[in-house]
C-alpha positions in Angstrom: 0.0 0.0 0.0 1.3 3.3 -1.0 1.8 6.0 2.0 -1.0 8.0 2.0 -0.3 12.0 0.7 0.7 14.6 3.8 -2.9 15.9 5.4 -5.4 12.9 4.0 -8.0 11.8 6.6 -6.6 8.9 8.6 -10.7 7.9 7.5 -9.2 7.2 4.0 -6.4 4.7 5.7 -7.5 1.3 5.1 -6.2 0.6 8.7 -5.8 -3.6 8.4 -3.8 -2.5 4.9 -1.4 0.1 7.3 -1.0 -2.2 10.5 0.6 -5.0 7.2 3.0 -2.4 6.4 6.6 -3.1 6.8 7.5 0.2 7.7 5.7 3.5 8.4 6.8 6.5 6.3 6.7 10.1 7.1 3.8 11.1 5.3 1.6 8.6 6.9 2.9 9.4 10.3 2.2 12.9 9.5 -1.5 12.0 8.4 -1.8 10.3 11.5 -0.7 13.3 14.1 -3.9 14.8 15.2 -2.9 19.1 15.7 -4.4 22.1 17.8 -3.0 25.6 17.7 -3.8 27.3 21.2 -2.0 30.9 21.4 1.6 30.6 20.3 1.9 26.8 21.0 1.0 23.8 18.7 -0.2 21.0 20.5 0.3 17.3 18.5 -0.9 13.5 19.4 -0.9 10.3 17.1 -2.1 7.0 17.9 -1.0 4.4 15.8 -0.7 0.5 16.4 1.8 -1.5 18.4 4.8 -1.6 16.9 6.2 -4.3 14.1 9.0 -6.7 14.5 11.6 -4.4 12.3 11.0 -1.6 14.1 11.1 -3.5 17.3 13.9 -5.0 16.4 16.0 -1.7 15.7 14.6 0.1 19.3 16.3 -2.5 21.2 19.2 -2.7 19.1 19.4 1.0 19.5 18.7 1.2 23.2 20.3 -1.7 23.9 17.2 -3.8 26.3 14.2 -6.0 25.6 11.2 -4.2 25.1 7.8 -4.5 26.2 5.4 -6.6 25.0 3.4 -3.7 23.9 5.1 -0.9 22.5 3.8 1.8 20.6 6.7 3.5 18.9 5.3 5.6 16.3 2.8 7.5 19.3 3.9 10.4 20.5 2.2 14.0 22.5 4.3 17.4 22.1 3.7 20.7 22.7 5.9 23.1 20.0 6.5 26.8 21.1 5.8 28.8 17.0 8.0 31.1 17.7 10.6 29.8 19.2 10.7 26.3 17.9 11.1 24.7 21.6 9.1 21.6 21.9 8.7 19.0 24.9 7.4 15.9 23.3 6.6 12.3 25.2 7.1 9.1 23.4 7.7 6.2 24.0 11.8 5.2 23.0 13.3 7.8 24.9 10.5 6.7 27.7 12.4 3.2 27.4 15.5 4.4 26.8 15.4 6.3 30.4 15.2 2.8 32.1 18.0 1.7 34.6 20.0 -0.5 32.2 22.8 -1.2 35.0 21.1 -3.7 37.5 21.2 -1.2 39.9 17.7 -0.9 41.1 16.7 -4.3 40.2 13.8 -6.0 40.9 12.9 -9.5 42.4 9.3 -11.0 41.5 7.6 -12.3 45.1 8.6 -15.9 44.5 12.8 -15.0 43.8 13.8 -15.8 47.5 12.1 -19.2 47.4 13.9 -19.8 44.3 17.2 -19.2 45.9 16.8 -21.2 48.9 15.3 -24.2 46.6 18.3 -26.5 45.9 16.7 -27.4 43.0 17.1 -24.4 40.9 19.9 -23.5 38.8 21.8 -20.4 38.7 19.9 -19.9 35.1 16.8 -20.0 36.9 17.3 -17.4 39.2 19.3 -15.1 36.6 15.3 -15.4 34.7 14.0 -14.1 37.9 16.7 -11.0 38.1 17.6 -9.4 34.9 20.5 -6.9 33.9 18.0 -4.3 33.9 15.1 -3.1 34.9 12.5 -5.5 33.5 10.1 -3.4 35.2 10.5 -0.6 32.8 10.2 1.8 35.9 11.5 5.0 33.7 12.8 8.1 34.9 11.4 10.1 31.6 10.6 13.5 31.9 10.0 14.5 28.5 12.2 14.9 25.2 13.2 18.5 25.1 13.7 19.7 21.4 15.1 23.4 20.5 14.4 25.3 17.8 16.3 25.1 14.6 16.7 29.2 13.9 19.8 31.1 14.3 18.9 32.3 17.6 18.5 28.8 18.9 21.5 27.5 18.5 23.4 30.5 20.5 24.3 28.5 24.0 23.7 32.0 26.0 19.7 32.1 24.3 19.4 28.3 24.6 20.3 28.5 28.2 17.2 30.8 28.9 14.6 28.3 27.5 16.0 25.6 30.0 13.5 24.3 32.6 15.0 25.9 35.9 13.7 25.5 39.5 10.4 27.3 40.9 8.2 28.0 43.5 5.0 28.6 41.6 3.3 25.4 41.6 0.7 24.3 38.5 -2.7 25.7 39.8 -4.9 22.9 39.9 -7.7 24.9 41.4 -7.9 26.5 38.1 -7.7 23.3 35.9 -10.6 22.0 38.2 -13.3 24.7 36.7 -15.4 23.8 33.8 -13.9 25.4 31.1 -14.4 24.0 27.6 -11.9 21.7 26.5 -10.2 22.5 23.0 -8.4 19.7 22.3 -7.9 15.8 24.4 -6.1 13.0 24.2 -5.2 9.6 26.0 -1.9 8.0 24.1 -0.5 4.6 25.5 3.3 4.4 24.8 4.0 1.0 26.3 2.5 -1.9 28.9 4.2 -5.2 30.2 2.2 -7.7 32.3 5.9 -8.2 33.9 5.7 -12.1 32.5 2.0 -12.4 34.8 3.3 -10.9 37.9 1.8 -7.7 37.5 1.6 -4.2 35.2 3.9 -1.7 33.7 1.7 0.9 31.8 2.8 4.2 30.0 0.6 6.5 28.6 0.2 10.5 28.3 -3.0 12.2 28.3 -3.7 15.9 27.8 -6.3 18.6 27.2 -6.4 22.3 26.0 -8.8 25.1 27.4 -9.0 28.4 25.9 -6.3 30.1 28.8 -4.3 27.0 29.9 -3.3 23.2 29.1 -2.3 20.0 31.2 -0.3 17.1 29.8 0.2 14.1 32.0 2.9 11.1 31.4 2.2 8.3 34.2 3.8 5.6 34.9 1.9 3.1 36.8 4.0 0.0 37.7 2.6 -2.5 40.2 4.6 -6.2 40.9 2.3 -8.3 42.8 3.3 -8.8 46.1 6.5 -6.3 46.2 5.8 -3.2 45.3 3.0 -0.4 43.7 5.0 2.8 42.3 3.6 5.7 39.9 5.7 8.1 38.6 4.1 11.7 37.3 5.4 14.4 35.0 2.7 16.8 34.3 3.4 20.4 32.0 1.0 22.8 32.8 1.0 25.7 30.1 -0.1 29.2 30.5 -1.0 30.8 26.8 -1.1 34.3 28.0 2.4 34.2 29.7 3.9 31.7 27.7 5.6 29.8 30.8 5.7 26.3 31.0 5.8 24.7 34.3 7.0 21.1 34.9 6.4 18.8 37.6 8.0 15.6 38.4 6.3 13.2 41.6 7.6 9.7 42.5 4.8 7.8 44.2 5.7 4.2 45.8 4.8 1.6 48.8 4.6 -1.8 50.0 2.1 -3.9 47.6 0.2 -5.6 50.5 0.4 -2.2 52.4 -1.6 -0.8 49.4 -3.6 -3.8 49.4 -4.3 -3.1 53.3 -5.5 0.4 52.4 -8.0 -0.7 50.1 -9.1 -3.3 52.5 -9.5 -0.6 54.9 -11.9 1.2 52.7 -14.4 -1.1 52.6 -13.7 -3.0 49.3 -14.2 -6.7 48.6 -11.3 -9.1 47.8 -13.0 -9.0 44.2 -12.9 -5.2 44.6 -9.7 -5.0 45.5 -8.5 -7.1 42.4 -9.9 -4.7 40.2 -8.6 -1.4 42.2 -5.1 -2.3 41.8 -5.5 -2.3 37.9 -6.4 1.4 38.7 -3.4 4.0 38.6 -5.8 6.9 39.7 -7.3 5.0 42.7 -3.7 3.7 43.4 -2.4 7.2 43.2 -4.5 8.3 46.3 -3.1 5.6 48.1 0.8 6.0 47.2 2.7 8.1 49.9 5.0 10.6 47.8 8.6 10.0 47.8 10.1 12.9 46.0 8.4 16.2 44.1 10.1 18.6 41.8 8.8 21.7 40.1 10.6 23.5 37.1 9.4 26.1 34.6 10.7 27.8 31.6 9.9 31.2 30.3 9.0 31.7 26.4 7.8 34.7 25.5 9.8 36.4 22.7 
């Protein structure tokens, strides 16, 4: 099937003809990127299928790990500054590439220890059990940060002023709770796991544009049964009329049978509780936070 021309309707993609594609070209994935221009930023999403074995192939080759089971490498959210040509954008290779590839914070499923004390196990046994990595995909991601290509961009002393630096102005939620209309939304997955049956690794990024302001939330939502629940949040909040882009970063993570305890404590069933812990915003009001920061860069011209 022939890629179909720059700005055609994804409704004109036969989409069993695209997902038998042995690659995915530029103009497709640029027919496939959904756009909303809000003040002086450009807001982007595209949802396309998992990934095929090729391009699979070539991520881990490149990154150098096993990837999930589910990976969906040609999705991708961004926010683009016009005028400047800065762009934060989410997606999901450097999401994978951001995972602890040294052993370092590894990982044991519940059952490890009775695999070690079992003489009956080999040493290849419990190496499946602990990887060289972090088979829980628990990524540190924040975002890809992209400058502009212009002539002022690539002057250190300018570049240096559109960093993210620290701040005290937190992202007012109070103001993303009112009912203003909503512009533009999206929910984008950019990779699961079921951690080979012994639990979830899920992430996605989500976002929606009002008329004065925009949130984008990347979550991380990793739970191993019986060892540990963990979220990890970056949300950009976006002012239009000041042009200053706020980032925040919050590490979530306890005990899984304290979490389960919690939920007990609330009143739900056994069955209940089962179908909570599938939940990353029910486990998020559960999760104590371990560590919060808060950035924000300025862009007005």
């Amino acid at each position: 099937m022939a890629a179909p021309p720059i700005g055609q309707p994804l409704t004109h993609i036969n989409p069993i003809d695209s997902m038998n594609e042995p690659w995915v070209s530029p103009e497709y994935l640029a027919a496939a990127t959904k756009k909303h221009t809000q003040g002086s930023f450009v807001i982007a999403s595209r949802k396309l299928p998992i990934s095929k074995a090729g391009p699979i192939e070539a991520m881990e080759k490149d990154i150098k790990i096993p990837v999930p089971e589910m990976i969906f490498g040609d999705n991708l959210v961004s926010i683009t500054h016009a005028p400047t040509g800065w762009r934060i954008e989410f997606n999901a290779r450097d999401a994978l590439d951001a995972v602890d590839k040294t052993g370092d914070n590894m990982l044991r499923v519940a059952y490890a220890s009775e695999w070690s004390a079992s003489r009956e196990q080999t040493s290849a046994g419990i190496r499946e059990v602990v990887r060289p990595f972090d088979w829980s995909y628990s990524t540190t991601y924040k975002g890809t940060i992209i400058h502009g290509e212009g002539a002022a961009d690539t002057d250190a002393d300018v570049r240096k002023t559109r960093e993210f630096a620290p701040t005290d102005e937190p992202i007012p939620f109070e103001l993303l709770k009112r009912r203003d209309p909503i512009r533009f939304f999206d929910d984008v997955m950019l990779y699961e796991s079921e951690l080979d049956d012994n639990g979830i690794s899920i992430l996605s990024a989500k976002l929606r544009v009002h008329d004065e302001r925009m949130l984008l939330l990347c979550r991380l939502y990793m739970r191993l049964d019986n060892v540990v629940c963990r979220i990890r949040d970056t949300r950009i909040y976006v002012d239009f009329a000041s042009e200053v882009v706020t980032r925040e970063y919050v590490v979530k993570e306890a005990n899984f049978n304290d979490v389960k305890q919690a939920l007990l404590v609330s009143g739900l069933r056994p069955d209940g509780i089962t179908i909570a812990l599938r939940d990353a915003n029910r486990i998020a009001d559960i999760l104590p936070t371990i560590s919060q920061t808060l950035e924000s860069v300025s862009l007005i011209s």
